[in-house]
BAKEPA-189696 format. One record per residue (C-alpha): x, y, z. Coordinates in steps of 0.05 Angstrom, whole numbers, padded with zeros to 5 digits, always signed. Example, Ala and Ser with C-alpha at 12.3 -4.5 7.8 and 13.67 -1.06 7.14 Angstrom:
<atoms>
+00246-00090+00156
+00273-00021+00143
</atoms>
This chain:
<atoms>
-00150+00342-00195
-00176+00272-00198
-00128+00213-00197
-00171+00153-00213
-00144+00114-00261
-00202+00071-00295
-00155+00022-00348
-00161-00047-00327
-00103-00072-00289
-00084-00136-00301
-00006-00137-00267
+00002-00100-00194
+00051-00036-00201
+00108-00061-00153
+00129-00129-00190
+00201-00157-00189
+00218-00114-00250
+00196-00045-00219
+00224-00061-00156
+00292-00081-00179
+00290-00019-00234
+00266+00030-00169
+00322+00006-00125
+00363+00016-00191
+00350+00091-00178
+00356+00100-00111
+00428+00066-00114
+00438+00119-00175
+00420+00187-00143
+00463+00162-00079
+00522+00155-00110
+00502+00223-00147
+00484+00260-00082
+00533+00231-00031
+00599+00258-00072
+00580+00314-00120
+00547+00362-00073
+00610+00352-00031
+00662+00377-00086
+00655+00458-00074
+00669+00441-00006
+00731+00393-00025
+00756+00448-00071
+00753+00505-00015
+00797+00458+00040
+00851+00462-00005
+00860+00543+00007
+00875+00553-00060
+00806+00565-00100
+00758+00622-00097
+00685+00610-00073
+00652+00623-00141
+00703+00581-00176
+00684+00529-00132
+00608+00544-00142
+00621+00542-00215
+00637+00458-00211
+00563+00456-00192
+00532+00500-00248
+00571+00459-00299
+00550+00396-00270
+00475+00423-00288
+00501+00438-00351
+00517+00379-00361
+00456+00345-00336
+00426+00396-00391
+00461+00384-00456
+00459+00310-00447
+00378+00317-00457
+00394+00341-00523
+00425+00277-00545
+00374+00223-00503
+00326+00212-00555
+00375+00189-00605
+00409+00147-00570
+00353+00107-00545
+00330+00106-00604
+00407+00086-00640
+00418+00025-00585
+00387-00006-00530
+00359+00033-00475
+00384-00004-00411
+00450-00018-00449
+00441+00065-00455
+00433+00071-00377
+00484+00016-00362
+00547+00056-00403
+00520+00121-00366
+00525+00095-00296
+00592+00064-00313
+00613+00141-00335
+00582+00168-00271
+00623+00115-00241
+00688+00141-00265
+00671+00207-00251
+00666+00198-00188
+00716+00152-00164
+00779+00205-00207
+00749+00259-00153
+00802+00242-00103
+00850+00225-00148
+00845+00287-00197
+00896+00334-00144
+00945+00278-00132
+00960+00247-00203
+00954+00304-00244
+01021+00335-00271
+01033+00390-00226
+01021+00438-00297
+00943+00419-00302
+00907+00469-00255
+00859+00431-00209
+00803+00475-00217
+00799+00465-00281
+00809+00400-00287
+00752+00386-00224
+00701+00431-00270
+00717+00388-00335
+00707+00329-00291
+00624+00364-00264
+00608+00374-00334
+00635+00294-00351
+00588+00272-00289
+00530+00315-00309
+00532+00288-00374
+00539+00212-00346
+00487+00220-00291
+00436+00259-00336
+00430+00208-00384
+00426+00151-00343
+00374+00188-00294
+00337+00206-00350
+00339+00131-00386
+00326+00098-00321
+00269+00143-00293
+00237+00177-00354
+00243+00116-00403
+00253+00047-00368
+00207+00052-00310
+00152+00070-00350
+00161+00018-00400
+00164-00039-00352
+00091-00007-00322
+00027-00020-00359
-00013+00046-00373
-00069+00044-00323
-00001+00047-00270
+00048+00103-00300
+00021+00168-00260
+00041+00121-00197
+00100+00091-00220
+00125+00173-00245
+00106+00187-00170
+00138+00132-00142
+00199+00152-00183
+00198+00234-00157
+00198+00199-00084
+00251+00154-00087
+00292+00208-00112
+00269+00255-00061
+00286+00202+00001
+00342+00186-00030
+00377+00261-00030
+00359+00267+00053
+00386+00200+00062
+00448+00200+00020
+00484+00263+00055
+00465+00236+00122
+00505+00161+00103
+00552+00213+00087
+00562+00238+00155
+00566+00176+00174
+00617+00142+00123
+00661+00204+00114
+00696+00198+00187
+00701+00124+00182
+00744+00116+00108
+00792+00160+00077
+00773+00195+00009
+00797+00146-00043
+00762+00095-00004
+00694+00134+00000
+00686+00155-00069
+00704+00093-00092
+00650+00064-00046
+00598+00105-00085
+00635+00093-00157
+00612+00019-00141
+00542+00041-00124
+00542+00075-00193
+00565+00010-00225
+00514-00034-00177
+00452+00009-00204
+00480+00000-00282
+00479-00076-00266
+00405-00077-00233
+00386-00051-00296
+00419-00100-00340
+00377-00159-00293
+00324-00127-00325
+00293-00155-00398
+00269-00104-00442
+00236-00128-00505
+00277-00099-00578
+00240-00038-00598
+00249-00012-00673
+00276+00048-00682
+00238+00106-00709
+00248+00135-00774
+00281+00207-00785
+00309+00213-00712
+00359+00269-00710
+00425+00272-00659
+00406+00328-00624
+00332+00330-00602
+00279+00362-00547
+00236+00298-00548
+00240+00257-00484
+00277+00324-00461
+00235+00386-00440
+00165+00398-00443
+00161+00475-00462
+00085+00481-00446
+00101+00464-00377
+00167+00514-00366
+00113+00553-00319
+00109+00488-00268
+00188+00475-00284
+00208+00540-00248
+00162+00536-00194
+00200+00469-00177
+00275+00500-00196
+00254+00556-00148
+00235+00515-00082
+00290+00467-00101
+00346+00523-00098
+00326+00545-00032
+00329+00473-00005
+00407+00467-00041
+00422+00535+00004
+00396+00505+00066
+00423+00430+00057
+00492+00470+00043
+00484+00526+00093
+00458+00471+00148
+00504+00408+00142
+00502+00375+00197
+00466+00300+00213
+00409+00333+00255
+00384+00376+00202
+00389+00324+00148
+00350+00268+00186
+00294+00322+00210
+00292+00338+00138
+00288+00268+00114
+00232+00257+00179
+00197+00322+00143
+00192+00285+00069
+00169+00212+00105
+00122+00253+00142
+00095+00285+00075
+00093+00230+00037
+00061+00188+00092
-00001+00256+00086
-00003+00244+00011
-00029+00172+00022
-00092+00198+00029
-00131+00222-00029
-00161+00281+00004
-00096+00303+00018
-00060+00279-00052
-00117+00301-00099
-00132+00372-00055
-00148+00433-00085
-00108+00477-00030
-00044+00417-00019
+00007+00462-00056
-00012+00524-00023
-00010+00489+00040
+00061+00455+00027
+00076+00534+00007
+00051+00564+00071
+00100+00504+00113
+00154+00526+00078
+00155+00596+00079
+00132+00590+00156
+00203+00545+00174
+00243+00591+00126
+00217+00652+00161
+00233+00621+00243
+00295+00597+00218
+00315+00665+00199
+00298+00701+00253
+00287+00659+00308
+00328+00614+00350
+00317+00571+00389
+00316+00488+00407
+00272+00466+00347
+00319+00505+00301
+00351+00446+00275
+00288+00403+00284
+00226+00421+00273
+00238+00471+00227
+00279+00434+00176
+00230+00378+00184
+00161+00432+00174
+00212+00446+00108
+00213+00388+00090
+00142+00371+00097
+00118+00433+00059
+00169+00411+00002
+00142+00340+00002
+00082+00377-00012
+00078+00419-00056
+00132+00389-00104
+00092+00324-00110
+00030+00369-00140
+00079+00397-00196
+00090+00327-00225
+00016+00323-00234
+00007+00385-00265
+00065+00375-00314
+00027+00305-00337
-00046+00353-00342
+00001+00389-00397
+00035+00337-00433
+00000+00314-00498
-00002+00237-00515
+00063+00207-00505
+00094+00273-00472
+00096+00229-00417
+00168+00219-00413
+00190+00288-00430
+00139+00314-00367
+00188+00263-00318
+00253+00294-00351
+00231+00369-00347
+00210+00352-00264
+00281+00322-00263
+00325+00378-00296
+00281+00430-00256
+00290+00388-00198
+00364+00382-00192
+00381+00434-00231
+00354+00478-00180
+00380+00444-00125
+00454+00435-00148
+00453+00523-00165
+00418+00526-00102
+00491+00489-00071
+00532+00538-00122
+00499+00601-00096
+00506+00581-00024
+00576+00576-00033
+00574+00645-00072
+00554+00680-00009
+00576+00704+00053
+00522+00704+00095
+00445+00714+00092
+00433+00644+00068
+00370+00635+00099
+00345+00700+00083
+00360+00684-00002
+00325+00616+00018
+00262+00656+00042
+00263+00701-00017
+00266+00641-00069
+00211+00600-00041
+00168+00660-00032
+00175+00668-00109
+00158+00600-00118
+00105+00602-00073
+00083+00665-00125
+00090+00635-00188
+00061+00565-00154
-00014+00608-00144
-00006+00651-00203
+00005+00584-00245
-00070+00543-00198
-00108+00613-00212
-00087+00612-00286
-00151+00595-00325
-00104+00541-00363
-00150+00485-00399
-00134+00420-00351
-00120+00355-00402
-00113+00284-00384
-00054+00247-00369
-00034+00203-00430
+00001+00137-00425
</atoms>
């Protein structure tokens, strides 16, 4: 798969806007993934919810991530686009700083479980859209063409570090403030990203003719639903670890596993190789498989960080492979489908953990291998490789 880009460039990638619209991002997904993951878990220490019904806040939070793809086109098209991620992070916001307060000023009539699932499917909605503004539609306007396959990369990574790192400030927060005070600590980092976009100029764009409310453009790339489950696959084995494993020790050898990774894919050899994903494939399934039947010192070690190294992998060659089967100005819609793959996998990955009562590592195993499956069925495929458009 070759990389080189051969467009003049005439303004380096990381300039004041990207930077500020990156850190944007990774202040986004950590208020996301230090409080919503948690929420099953929040729901269970109260005594008085089932498992599943707990599980179920997560697959409604996909959900909503989901059905708010629908609506992105037209409302990017119907007002501004970083006024468009701005509102969204202030809903995110709100979502997440009523989680502590949902059980203690509701009248005693509303259930809680109900009213904590209506509340997933109010974040998914606020966190979709402005993940998929932010990431799918601002970034790449603020990067001139011969840059967007790096700046979509740079985009999958920050997201990546950021859901190692967040849970692990987690661990560390969580002991230190009481729950009002910690979600409300991440409601503000909702509301800081919103505001790093708005120090951001983006030029008036027309709107296009004949855009209808509900939409798949900017939303999900159908040609590439082949690449999208190989990524929803690996992704829910990593939810049912991250849930099964939570402690600090895992997380940071995790997070030591991606920086490792994406330290390997500096290299072109390495980034651009014909074998990467199988190799990513191979780590995985090689930690999965000593974590579930091995013990041992490195169990919470070296094996989450070999996971997270063949994840850093072989996840970073999907993106690429979604942009080979975009058409021109699919660009966008390639970044959203990686995203709702992405997460979506990951957050039912969290719901079926919770689901079960043992064998976690074991489903883990089983999903990557069928990722690992559909990953080489999808490389052998004699599929007709296209450029990547601007």
């Amino acid at each position: 798969m070759n990389n080189k880009q051969l467009t003049p460039t005439y303004q380096r990638l990381w300039n004041r806007d990207f930077t500020l619209l990156t850190i944007a991002e990774a202040v986004l997904c950590m208020s996301c993934y230090a409080t919503i993951p948690f929420m099953p878990r929040l729901l269970l220490g109260d005594g008085d919810i089932t498992p599943t019904a707990a599980a179920m806040t997560m697959a409604v939070f996909v959900a909503g991530i989901f059905i708010s793809g629908f609506f992105g086109s037209w409302l990017i098209q119907r007002f501004r686009r970083n006024k468009v991620c701005f509102i969204s992070s202030l809903c995110l916001a709100t979502a997440i700083a009523a989680i502590p307060l949902a059980s203690d000023f509701l009248p005693a009539r509303v259930d809680t479980t109900w009213a904590m699932t209506a509340l997933c499917l109010y974040a998914g909605l606020a966190f979709g859209q402005a993940k998929r503004v932010l990431s799918c539609t601002l970034l790449t306007d603020k990067t001139e063409s011969c840059h967007r396959t790096e700046a979509n990369y740079a985009a999958i990574w920050t997201a990546r570090l950021t859901l190692a790192a967040s849970p692990l400030l987690a661990g560390c927060l969580r002991p230190l403030m009481s729950a009002t005070a910690y979600h409300m600590t991440f409601a503000a980092a909702a509301v800081t990203s919103g505001l790093l976009v708005m120090g951001v100029r983006f030029p008036f764009r027309a709107p296009d003719e004949e855009v209808h409310m509900l939409s798949t453009d900017r939303f999900l790339l159908t040609k590439g639903l082949d690449v999208a489950a190989v990524i929803a696959l690996a992704t829910a084995a990593l939810g049912i670890m991250m849930t099964a494993h939570a402690n600090t020790m895992f997380y940071a050898s995790l997070a030591a596993g991606f920086v490792t990774a994406m330290a390997t894919l500096k290299y072109s050899v390495v980034r651009t190789g014909r074998y990467t994903a199988a190799a990513g494939n191979a780590c995985v399934l090689a930690a999965l498989a000593m974590m579930a039947w091995t013990e041992g010192p490195m169990h919470m070690t070296f094996k989450p960080m070999l996971l997270g190294i063949g994840l850093g992998l072989t996840l970073s060659v999907q993106i690429y492979r979604l942009l080979a089967q975009c058409d021109h100005c699919q660009r966008s819609t390639a970044e959203s489908t990686y995203f709702m793959a992405s997460d979506g996998g990951l957050f039912l990955g969290i719901a079926t953990c919770h689901m079960m009562q043992g064998g976690h590592t074991h489903a883990a195993l089983t999903l990557a291998a069928m990722a690992a499956i559909a990953c080489a069925l999808g490389a052998t495929g004699k599929r007709k490789s296209t450029p990547r458009h601007a």
